[in-house]
N, C-alpha and C positions, 0 to 999 in steps of 0.2 A: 507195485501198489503203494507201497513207503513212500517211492521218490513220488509218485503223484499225489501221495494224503500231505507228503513235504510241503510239494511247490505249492500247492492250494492254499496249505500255512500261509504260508510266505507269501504270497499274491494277498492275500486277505489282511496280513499284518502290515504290508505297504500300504495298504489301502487304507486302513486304521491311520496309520502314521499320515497319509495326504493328508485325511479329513480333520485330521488334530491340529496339523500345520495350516490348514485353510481356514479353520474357527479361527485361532491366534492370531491368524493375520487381516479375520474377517472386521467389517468396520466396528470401532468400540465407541464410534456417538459420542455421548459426553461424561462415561463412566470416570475417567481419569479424573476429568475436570471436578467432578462433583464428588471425586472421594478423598481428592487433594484441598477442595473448595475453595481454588485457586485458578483463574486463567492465566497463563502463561503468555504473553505475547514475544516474538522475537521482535529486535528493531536495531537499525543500521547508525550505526553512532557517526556515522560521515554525514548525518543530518540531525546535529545537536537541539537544531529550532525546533525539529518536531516533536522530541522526546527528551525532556530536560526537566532537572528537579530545581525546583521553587519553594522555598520556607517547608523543607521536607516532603512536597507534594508533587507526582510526576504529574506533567503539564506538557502543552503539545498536543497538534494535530494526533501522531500517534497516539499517546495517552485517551486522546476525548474518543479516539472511536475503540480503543479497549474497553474505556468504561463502556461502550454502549454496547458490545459483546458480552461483557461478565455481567451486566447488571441483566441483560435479556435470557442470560444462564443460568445464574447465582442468584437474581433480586436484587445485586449488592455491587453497587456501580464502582467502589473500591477494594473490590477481592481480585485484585490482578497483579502481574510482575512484569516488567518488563527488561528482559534479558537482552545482553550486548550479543547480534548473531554476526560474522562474515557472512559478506552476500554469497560467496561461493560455498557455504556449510550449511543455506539453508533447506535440502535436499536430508541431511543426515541431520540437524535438528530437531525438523518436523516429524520425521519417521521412527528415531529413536525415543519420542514421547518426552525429547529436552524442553520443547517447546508445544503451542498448539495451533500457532498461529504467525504467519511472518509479516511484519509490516513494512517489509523492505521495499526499495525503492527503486530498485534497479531493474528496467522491465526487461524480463527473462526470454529468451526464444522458446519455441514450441519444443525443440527439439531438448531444450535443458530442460525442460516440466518436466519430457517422458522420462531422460535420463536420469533425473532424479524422483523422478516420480509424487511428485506437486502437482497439485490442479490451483488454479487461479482464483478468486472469487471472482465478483462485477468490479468494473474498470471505479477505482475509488475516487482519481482523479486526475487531468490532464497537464500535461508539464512542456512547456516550451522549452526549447534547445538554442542555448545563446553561447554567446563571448563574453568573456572579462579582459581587460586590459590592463598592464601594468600601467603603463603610459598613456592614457589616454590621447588622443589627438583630437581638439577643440578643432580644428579649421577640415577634420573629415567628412568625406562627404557621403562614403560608403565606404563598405569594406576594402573594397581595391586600395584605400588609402594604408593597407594594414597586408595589400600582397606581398609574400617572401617571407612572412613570420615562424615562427620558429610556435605550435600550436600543443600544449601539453592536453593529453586526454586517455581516456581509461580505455582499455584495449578492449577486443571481444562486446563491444557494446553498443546500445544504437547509439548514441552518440557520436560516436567512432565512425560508425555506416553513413550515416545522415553527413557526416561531416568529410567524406571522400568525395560524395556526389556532388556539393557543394562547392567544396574546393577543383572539382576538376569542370563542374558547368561556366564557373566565371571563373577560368584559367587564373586564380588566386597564388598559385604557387605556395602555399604554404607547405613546410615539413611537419611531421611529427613527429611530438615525442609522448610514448605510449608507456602507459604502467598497469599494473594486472589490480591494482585496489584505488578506490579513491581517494583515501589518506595520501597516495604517496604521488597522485597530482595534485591535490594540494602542497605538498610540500615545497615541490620541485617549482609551482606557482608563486608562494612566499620565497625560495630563494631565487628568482627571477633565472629561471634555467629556457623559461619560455617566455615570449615575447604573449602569448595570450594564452585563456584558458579557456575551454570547450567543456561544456554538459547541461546536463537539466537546469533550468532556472533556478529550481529552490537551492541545490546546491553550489554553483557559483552566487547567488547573493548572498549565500551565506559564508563562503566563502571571503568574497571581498568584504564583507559587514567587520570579519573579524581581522580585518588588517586596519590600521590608523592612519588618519591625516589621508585622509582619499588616496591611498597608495595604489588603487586600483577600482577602474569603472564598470560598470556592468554597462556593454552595447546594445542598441535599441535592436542588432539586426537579430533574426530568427532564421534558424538554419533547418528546423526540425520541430516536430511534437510527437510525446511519447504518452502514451497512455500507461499509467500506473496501476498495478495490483496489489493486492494481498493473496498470501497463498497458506496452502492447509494440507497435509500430506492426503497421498490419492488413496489411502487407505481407510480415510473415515470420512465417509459422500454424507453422512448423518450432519456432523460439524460444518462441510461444506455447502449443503442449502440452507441451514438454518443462517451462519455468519449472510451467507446470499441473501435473503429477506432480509435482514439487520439492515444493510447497508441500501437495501432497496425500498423501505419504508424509511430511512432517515432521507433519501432523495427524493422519496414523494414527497415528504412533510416541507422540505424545501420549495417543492416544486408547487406546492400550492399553500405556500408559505404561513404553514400552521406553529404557533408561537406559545406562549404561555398563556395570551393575555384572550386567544380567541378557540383555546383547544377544546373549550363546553359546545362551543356554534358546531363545530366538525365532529364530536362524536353523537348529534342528533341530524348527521348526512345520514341521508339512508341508502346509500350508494355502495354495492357491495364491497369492495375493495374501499373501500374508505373507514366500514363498517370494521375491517377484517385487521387493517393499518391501527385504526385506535384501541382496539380491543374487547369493541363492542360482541364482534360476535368471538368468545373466548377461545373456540375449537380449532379457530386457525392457527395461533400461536401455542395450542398445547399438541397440535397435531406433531409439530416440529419441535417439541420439545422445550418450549421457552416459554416466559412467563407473558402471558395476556398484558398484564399493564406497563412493562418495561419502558416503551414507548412515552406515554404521559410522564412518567417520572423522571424519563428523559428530559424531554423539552422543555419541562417546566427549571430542571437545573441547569444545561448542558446547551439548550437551542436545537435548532434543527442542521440540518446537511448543510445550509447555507452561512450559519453560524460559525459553523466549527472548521468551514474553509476559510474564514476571514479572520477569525480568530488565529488558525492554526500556522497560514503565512498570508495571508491578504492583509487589507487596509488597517485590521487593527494587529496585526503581531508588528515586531521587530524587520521583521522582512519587508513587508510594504509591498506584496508582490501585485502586480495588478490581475486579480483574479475573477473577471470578466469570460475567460473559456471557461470554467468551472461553474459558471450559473447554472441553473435548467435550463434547457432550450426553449421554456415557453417563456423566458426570461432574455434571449437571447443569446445562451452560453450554450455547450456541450453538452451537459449533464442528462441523460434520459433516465425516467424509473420505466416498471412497466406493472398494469395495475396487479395486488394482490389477491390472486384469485384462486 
């Protein structure tokens, strides 16, 4: 009668102990955030143009869409940090509470999310897969002018994938030469160890941007396109549809290109999801936790989605990237929102 008034203990004490350890690990929203009154972004310093300090101020595609996280959080478009992560740490950043958000740029496989247990938000933006050249060759007329090369690029990645299929459909003969971080194909690019360099665009032009005296060109050819995330540990779904609406109402506001100068016209649509986008009607953004006006305060500083992609590497950064995929699609680009409802 002991050993069964025992085990019952003890079955019931496990059970206690599950339930302790399932709240702990149950989702905590935005408590961290709001009792630190800090967002935390991670971001990948192998993309300086995105996230770079200016007269003391972080600046950058990354930067503009944290503010438009913490200001839809906080009210306070400058209560953010933006921390240096490895793309391979950001699994144990996000879930250790280092971080709360990654702005990484490296588009992950399905199978690294579960392994580290990341979910994605919406596709932030689309990245074409090119070549740099030390050498450029003025009389080329395609790549074949560039078969047998000696091709440096980051292992484990699509660009790596993208760039086998490539090299064996137009029998191109290129070698590789592979490295587990982007720093260190960069590197191997600056000591001319490779005849070319392979990856996402915004990285090789920035890339060649920081070498001198045109030491190296960026090729018009396109090998690939990668679609881009940000990601949020898989234990708080709270953080993860709210940042999801963030990024999804700054692509509507692009997408029907609401500005500073015309945002009184658009919050007198009576179109629900448009209602719900400017903050007319309050309950949709306090349903999820975020503040109704964040949005106007936004764009009147900041711009819309389409702003902060031309700014962040398009026509007006340093990069000059031609960012025509990244429009809306009713603009002719990529870019889909879907209404807020």
């Amino acid at each position: 009668m002991v050993n069964k008034m025992s085990l019952k203990i003890s079955l019931l004490t496990a059970l206690m102990v599950m339930f302790s350890i399932g709240a702990d690990a149950a989702d905590i929203g935005f408590s961290a955030i709001k009792q630190r009154q800090r967002l935390i972004c991670g971001v990948d310093l192998d993309y300086p143009y995105l996230a770079k300090k200016q007269d003391g101020r972080s600046e950058g595609f990354d930067a503009d869409m944290c503010r438009a996280f913490t200001l839809s959080i906080l009210k306070d478009a400058d209560s953010f940090t933006l921390l240096p992560i490895k793309s391979d740490k950001i699994g144990a950043a996000l879930n250790s509470g280092k971080i709360d958000v990654m702005l990484g740029h490296n588009e992950l496989s399905s199978p690294t999310e579960a392994q580290n247990y990341i979910t994605p938000l919406d596709i932030i933006y689309y990245d074409r897969l090119v070549f740099a050249a030390r050498q450029k060759k003025d009389d080329a007329a395609s790549m074949k002018d560039y078969a047998g090369s000696k091709v440096c690029v980051m292992a484990d990645s699509p660009a790596y994938d993208y760039l086998v299929r490539y090299n064996a459909k137009y029998a191109l003969g290129f070698s590789y030469i592979k490295f587990p971080y982007s720093a260190a194909v960069k590197e191997a690019f600056y000591l001319r160890r490779c005849d070319l360099l392979a990856g996402d665009e915004i990285f090789v032009t920035s890339v060649v941007k920081d070498l001198h005296n045109n030491e190296a060109q960026v090729l018009p050819e396109e090998f690939g396109l990668v679609a881009v995330k940000y990601y949020v540990s898989a234990a708080n779904n709270t953080l993860s549809i709210a940042l999801r609406s963030v990024v999804n109402a700054l692509k509507m506001a692009g997408q029907l290109d609401i500005n500073s100068n015309n945002f009184a016209i658009f919050k007198s649509d009576a179109t629900p999801s448009v209602q719900n986008m400017m903050g007319e009607n309050i309950t949709y953004w306090q349903k999820l936790g975020l503040s109704p006006e964040w949005l106007s305060k936004y764009i009147e500083n900041y711009g819309n989605y389409n702003d902060l992609i031309e700014r962040g590497f398009g026509a007006l950064s340093p990069l000059k990237i031609d960012s025509k995929i990244n429009l809306p699609y009713s603009q002719g680009g990529m870019i889909t929102s879907r209404p807020l409802l």
